[in-house]
C-alpha positions as CSV (number, residue, x, y, z in Angstrom):
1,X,45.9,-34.7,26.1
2,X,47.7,-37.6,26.9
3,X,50.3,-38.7,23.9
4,X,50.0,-42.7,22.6
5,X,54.5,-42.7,22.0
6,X,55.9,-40.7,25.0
7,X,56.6,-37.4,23.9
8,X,59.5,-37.3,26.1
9,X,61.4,-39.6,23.9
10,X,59.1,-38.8,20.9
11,X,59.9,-35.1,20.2
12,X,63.5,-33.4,21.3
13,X,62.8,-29.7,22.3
14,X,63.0,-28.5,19.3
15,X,63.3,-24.9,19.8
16,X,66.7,-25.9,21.9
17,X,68.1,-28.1,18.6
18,X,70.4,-26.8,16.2
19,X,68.9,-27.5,12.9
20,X,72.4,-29.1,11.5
21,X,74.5,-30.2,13.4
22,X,78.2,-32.6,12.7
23,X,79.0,-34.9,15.2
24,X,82.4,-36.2,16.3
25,X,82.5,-39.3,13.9
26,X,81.8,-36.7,10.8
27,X,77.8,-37.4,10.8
28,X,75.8,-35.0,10.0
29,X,72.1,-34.9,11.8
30,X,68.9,-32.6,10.4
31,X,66.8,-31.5,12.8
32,X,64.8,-28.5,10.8
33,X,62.5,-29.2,8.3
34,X,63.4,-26.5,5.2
35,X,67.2,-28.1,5.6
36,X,65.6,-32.0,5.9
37,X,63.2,-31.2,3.0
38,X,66.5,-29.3,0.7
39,X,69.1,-31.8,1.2
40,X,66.3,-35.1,0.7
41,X,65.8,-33.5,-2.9
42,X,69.5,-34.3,-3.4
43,X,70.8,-37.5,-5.3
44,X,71.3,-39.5,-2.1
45,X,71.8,-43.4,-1.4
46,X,69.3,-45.1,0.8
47,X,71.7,-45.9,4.1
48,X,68.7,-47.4,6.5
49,X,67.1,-50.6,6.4
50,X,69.7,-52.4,6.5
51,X,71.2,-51.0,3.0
52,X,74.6,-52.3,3.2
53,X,73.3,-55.7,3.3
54,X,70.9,-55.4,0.5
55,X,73.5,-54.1,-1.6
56,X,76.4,-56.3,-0.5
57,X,74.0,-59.1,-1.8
58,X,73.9,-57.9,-5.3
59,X,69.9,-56.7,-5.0
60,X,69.0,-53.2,-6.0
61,X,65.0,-52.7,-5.5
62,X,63.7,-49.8,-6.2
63,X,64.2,-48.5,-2.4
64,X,68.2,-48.8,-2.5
65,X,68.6,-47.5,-6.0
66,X,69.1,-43.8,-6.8
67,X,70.4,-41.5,-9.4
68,X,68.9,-42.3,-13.1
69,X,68.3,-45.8,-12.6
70,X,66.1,-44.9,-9.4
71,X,64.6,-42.2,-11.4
72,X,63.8,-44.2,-14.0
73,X,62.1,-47.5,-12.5
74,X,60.3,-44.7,-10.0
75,X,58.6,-43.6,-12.8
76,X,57.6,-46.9,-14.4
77,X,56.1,-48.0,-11.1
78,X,54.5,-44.6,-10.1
79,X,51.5,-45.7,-12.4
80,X,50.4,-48.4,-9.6
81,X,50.2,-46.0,-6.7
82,X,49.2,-42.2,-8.1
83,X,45.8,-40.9,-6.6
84,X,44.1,-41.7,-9.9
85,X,45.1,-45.2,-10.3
86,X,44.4,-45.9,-6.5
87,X,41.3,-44.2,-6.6
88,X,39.8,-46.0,-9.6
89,X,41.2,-49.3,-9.4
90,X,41.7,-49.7,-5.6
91,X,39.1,-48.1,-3.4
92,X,36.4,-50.8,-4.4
93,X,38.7,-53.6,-3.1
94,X,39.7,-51.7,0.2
95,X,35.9,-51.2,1.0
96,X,35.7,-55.2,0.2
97,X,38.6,-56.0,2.3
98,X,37.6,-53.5,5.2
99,X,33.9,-55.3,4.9
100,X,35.4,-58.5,4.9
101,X,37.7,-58.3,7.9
102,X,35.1,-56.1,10.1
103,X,32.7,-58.9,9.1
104,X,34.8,-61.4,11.1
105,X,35.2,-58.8,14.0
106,X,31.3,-58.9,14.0
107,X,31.5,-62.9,14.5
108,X,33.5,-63.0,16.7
109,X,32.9,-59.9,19.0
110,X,36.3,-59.2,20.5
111,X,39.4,-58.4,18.3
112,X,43.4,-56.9,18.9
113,X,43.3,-54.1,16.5
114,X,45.6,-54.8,15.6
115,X,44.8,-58.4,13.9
116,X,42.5,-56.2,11.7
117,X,44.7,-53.5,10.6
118,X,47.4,-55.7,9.7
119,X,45.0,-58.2,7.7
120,X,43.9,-54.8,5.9
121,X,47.7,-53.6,4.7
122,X,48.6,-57.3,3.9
123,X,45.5,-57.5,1.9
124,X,45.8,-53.9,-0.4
125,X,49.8,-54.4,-0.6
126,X,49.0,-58.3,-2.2
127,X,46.6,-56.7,-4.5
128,X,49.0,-54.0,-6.1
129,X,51.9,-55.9,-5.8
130,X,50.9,-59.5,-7.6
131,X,51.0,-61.7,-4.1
132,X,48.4,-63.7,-3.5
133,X,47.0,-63.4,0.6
134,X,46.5,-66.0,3.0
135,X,47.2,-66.7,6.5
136,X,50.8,-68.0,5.6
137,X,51.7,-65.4,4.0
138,X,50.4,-62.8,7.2
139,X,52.2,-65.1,9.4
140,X,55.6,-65.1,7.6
141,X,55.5,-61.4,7.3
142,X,54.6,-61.0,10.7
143,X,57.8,-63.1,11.7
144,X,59.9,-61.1,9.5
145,X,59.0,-57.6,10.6
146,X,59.0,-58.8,14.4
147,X,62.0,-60.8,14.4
148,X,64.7,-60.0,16.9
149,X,68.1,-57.2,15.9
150,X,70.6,-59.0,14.6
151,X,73.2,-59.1,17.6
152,X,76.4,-56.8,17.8
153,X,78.8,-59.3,19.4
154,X,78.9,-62.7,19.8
155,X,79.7,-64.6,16.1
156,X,78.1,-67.6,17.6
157,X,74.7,-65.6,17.9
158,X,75.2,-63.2,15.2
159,X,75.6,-66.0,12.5
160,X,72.7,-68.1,14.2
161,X,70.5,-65.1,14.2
162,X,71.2,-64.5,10.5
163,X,70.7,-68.1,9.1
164,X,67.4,-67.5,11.0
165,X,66.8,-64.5,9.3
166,X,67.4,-65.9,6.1
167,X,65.6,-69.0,6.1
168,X,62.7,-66.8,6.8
169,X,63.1,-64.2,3.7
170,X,63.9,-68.0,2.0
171,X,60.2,-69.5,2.7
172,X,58.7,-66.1,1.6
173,X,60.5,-66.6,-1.5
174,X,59.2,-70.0,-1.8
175,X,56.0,-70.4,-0.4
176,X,54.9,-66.9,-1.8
177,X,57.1,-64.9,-4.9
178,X,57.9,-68.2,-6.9
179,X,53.7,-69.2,-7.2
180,X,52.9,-65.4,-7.6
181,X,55.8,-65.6,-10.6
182,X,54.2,-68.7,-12.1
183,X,50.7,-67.3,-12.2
184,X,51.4,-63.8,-13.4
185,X,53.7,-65.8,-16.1
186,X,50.4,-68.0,-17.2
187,X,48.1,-64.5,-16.5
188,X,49.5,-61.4,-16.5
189,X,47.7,-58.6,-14.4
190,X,48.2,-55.0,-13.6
191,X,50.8,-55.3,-10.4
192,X,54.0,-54.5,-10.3
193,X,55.7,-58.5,-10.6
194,X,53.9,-58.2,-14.0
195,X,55.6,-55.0,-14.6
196,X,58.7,-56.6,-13.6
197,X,58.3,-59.7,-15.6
198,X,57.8,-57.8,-18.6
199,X,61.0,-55.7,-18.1
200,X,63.0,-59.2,-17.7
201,X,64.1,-58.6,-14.2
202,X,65.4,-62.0,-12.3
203,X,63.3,-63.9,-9.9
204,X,66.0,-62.5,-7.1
205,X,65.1,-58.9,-8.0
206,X,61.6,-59.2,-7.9
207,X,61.7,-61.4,-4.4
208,X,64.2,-58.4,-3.2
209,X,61.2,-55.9,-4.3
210,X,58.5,-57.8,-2.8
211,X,60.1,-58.0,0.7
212,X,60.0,-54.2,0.3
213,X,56.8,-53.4,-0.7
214,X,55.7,-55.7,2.1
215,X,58.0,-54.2,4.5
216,X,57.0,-50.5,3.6
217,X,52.9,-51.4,2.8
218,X,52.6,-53.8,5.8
219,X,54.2,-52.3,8.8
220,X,53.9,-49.0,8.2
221,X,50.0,-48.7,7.4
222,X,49.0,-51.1,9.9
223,X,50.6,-49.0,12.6
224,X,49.4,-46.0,11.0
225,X,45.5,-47.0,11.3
226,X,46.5,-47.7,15.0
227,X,47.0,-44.9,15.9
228,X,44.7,-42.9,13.8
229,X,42.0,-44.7,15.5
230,X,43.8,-43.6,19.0
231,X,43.8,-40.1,18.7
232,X,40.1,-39.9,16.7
233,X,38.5,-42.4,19.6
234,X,39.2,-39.2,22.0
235,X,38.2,-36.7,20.4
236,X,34.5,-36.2,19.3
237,X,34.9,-33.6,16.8
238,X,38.0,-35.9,14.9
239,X,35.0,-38.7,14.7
240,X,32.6,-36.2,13.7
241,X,35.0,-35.1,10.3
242,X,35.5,-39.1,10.1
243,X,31.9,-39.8,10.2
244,X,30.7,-36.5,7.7
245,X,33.2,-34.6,6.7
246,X,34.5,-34.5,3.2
247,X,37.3,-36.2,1.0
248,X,39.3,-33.3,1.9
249,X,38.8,-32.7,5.4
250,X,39.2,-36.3,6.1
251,X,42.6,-36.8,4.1
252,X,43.8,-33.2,6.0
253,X,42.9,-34.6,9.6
254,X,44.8,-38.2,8.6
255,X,48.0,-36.0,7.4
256,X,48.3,-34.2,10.8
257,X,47.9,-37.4,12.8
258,X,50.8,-38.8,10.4
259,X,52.4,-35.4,11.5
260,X,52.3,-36.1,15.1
261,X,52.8,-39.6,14.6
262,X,55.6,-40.6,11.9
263,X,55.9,-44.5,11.9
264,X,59.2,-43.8,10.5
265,X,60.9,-41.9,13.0
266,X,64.5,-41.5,11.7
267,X,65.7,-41.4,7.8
268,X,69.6,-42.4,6.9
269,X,71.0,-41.3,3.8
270,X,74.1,-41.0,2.4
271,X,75.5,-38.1,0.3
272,X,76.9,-39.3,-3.3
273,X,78.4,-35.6,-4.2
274,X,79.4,-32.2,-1.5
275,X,76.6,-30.9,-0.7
276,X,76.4,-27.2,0.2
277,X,73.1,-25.6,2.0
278,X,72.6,-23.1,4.0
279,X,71.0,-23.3,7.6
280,X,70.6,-20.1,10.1
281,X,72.1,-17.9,8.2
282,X,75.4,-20.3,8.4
283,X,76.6,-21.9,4.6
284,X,77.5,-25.6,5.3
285,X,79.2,-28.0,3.1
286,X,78.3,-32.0,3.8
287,X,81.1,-34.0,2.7
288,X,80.6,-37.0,-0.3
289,X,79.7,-40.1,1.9
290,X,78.4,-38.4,4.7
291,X,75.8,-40.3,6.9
292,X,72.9,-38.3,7.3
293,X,70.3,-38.6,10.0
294,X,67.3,-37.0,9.3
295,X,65.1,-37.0,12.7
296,X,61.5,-36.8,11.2
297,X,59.7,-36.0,14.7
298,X,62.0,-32.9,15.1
299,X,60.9,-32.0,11.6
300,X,58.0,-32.2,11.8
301,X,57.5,-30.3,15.2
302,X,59.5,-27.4,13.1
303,X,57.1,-24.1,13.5
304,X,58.8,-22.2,10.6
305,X,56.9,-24.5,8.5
306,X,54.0,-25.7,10.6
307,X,52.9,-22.3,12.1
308,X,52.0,-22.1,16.0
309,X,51.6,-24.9,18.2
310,X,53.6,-27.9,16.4
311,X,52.8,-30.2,19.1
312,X,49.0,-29.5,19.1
313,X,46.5,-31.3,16.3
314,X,45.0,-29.4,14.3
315,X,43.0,-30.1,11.3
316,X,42.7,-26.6,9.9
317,X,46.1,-26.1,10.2
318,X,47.8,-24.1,7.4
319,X,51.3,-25.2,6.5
320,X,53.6,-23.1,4.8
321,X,53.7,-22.8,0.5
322,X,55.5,-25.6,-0.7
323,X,55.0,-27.7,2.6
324,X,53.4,-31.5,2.5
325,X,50.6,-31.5,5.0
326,X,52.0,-34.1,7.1
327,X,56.0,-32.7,6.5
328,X,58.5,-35.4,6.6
329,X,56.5,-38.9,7.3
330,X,56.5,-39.7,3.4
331,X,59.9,-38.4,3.8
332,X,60.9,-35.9,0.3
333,X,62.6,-35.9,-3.1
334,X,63.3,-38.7,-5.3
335,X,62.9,-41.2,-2.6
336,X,59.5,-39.6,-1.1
337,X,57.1,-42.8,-0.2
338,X,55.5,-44.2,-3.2
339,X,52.9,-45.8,-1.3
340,X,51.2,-42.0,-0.1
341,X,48.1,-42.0,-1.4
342,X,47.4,-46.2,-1.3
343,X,48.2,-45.6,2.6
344,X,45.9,-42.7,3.5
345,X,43.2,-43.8,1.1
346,X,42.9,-47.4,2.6
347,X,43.1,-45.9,6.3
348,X,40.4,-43.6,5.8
349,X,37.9,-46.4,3.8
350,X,38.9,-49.0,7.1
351,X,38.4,-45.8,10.0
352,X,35.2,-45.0,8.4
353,X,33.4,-48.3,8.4
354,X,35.4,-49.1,11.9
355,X,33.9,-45.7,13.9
356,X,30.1,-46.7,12.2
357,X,30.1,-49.8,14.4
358,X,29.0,-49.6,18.0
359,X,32.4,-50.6,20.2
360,X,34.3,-50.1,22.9
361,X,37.6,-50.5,24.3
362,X,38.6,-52.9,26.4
363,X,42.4,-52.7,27.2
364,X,45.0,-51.5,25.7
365,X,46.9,-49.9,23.8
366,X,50.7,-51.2,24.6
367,X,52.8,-49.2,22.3
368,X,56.6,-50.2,21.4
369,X,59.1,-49.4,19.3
370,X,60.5,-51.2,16.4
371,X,64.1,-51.4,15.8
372,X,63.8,-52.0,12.2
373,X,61.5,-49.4,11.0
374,X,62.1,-47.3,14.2
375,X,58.9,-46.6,14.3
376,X,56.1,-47.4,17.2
377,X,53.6,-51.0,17.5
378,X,50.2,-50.6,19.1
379,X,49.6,-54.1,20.3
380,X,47.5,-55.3,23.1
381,X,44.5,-52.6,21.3
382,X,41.0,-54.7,22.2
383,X,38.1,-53.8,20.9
384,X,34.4,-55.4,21.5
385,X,31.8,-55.0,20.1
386,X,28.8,-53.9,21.6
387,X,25.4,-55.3,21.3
C-alpha cells in the first residue's frame, strides 16, 4: 500500500541502524526504542523548538523546564488534560465543534481538509487553554506555524526575518493573551491561564505558555486527523472499526496510525548529568551536555518492541509489556506529551462524524514537511460532498 510521507525518507532501514550511535561533533543519536524510551526518562533539557531562544529570552513554559520545577508545574497542569477530565468536561464540546465545522462543510459542499481539521484543534486547544477562537486568532497561528526558517547567513535577512517573527508572536500577544488575561481576571474558569493567574505567573509567562500549547495542540492534531483520515479512507475494515467498533478498538487503530505516522519526527534533548545505559550488550556513557537526537520513526519501526512487521498497520497488534501503543510519538518520561488523550479523543469524535457523511475525494493530498515541528502537512486534501 502506497505510504502518504515517502517511506524512503520516512523510515531508515532500521535493521541496518546501530541503535546508539556518537557522531564526530560528540552527538549522540537513538535509533532503538528500549534505549530512546530509558534515556527520555532521564532529567533532560528540552533542546528542540528552538530552546535556546526561549530560554535566552528569560521564558521558561512548561515545555523548556525540567528537573523539579518541571515536575512540579507538570503536575498542577496534568488535571486539564488526564482521560477523566477530557472525557467529562471535553468530549461534549468536541462533538459541538466537530458538528459545527462539518456543518459548514455541508453548506458549502467542497472543503481542504485541511481548513476543517485545523478549525477543530484551534477550537479544543482555546477551550482548555483560556483563548477565546475566532478567525484572527486561526489566521495568526496559521502564520506563525507556516512562517519561513529563520536564515543561516545573511544578517541583513536573518534580523529582517526575526523582527518578522516577532512582531507576529507580538499581535498574538495583543490581539489574543492580553483580552483572554482580562476576562479570566473578571471570570475565572477552569483552563490553564486561570491556573496560571492564580499562581501569580507574569503576563510574559503565560503568553510564552500559550504559544506552546498552540504550537503543540494546533499543528500537531490537525496533521494528525489528516492523516488518520488517509490511511482509514483506503481501507474498508479501518472505516468499519471507525464506524462500529468500540472505545477501545478505535483508540488502538488511532495509536498505530500515530505509530506509522509520528508528526514529530525527531526529538532533541540535552543531557543535565552522565548518563550510563546499556545498548547491544555494549555499556555506554553520554556525556553531561550531550545533544541527543532521538529519531522517532526508527523507534517506532523497532521490532523488539513492536513484534513482526513494524512497517505494516496493524490494529491487533500486541506491543511488548511496558510499551505505549503508538511508542515514541507522545515521546516518554517527564516530558511525554501532555496533550495524549485531548488529541486522540478529539480525532476520533471528528473521524467518526466525518466517515458518516457521504464524500469523496477530489484531489489531493500534497504532503510536506515542516521545518519547525519536523513533522509532515497534508495540504491540497479536497473533499466534496456528495449529494
Amino acid at each position: 500500500m502506497p505510504h502518504p510521507v515517502d517511506s524512503k525518507t520516512a523510515y531508515q532501514d532500521y535493521h541496518h541502524t546501530p541503535r546508539v550511535t556518537q557522531d564526530a561533533h560528540g552527538e549522540w543519536h537513538v535509533h532503538g526504542y528500549q534505549e530512546a524510551k530509558q534515556l527520555l526518562q532521564e532529567d533532560l533539557r528540552q533542546a528542540g523548538f528552538n530552546a535556546d531562544a526561549v530560554l535566552a529570552a528569560g521564558l521558561s513554559p512548561v515545555l523548556y523546564q525540567h528537573g523539579e520545577k518541571h515536575r512540579e508545574q507538570r503536575k498542577h497542569l496534568a488535571k486539564f488534560f488526564n482521560p477523566t477530565t477530557v472525557s467529562k468536561k471535553h468530549t461534549a464540546t468536541m462533538e459541538r465543534m466537530a458538528d459545527e465545522i462539518l456543518a459548514d462543510f455541508k453548506a458549502k459542499k467542497r472543503v481542504d481538509l485541511n481548513e476543517m481539521t485545523v478549525r477543530m484543534a484551534l477550537n479544543v486547544m482555546c477551550v482548555i487553554v483560556g483563548l477565546k477562537p475566532s478567525e484572527g486568532l486561526l489566521a495568526r497561528f496559521n502564520n506563525m506555524l507556516h512562517a519561513p526558517p529563520e536564515p543561516k547567513t545573511a544578517f541583513g535577512k536573518w534580523w529582517l526575518t526575526n523582527v518578522e517573527g516577532n512582531l507576529r508572536r507580538f499581535r498574538f500577544l495583543w490581539f489574543d493573551v492580553l483580552p483572554a488575561i482580562r476576562a479570566r481576571k473578571k471570570n475565572p474558569q477552569e483552563d490553564v491561564i486561570t491556573y496560571m493567574l492564580d499562581s501569580k505567573q507574569t503576563t510574559m509567562e503565560i503568553w510564552a505558555e500559550c504559544l506552546v500549547y498552540g504550537a503543540a495542540g494546533i499543528a500537531t492534531t490537525q496533521e494528525f486527523i489528516s492523516a488518520a483520515f488517509w490511511h482509514i479512507r483506503q481501507r474498508p475494515e479501518l472505516q468499519e472499526i471507525l464506524r462500529n467498533g468500540d472505545e477501545d478498538a478505535r483508540m488502538k487503530m488511532l495509536h498505530e496510525i500515530l505509530r506509522l505516522e509520528p508528526v514529530i519526527g525527531k526529538i532533541y534533548r540535552k543531557s543535565t548529568a552522565p548518563i550510563t545505559i546499556t545498548s547491544e550488550g555494549e555499556t555506554l556513557t553520554i556525556p553531561e551536555n550531550s545533544l541527543i537526537h532521538f529519531y522517532v520513526y526508527d523507534g517506532n519501526a523497532d521490532e523488539q518492541a513492536t513484534g513482526a512487521c513494524p512497517y505494516h498497520l496493524k490494529t491487533d497488534r500486541e506491543v511488548g509489556r511496558g510499551v505505549s501503543r503508538s511508542l515514541l510519538s507522545f515521546g516518554a518520561g517527564p516530558h511525554r506529551c501532555a496533550g495524549e488523550f485531548v488529541a486522540l479523543y478529539e480525532s476520533d469524535i471528528f473521524l467518526r462524524k466525518l466517515f458518516a457523511l457521504p464524500l469523496h475525494v477530489e484531489s489531493g493530498p500534497d504532503v510536506a514537511r515542516n521545518p519547525h515541528v519536523e513533522g509532515y502537512e497534508f495540504r491540497n486534501y479536497w473533499l466534496v460532498l456528495d449529494e
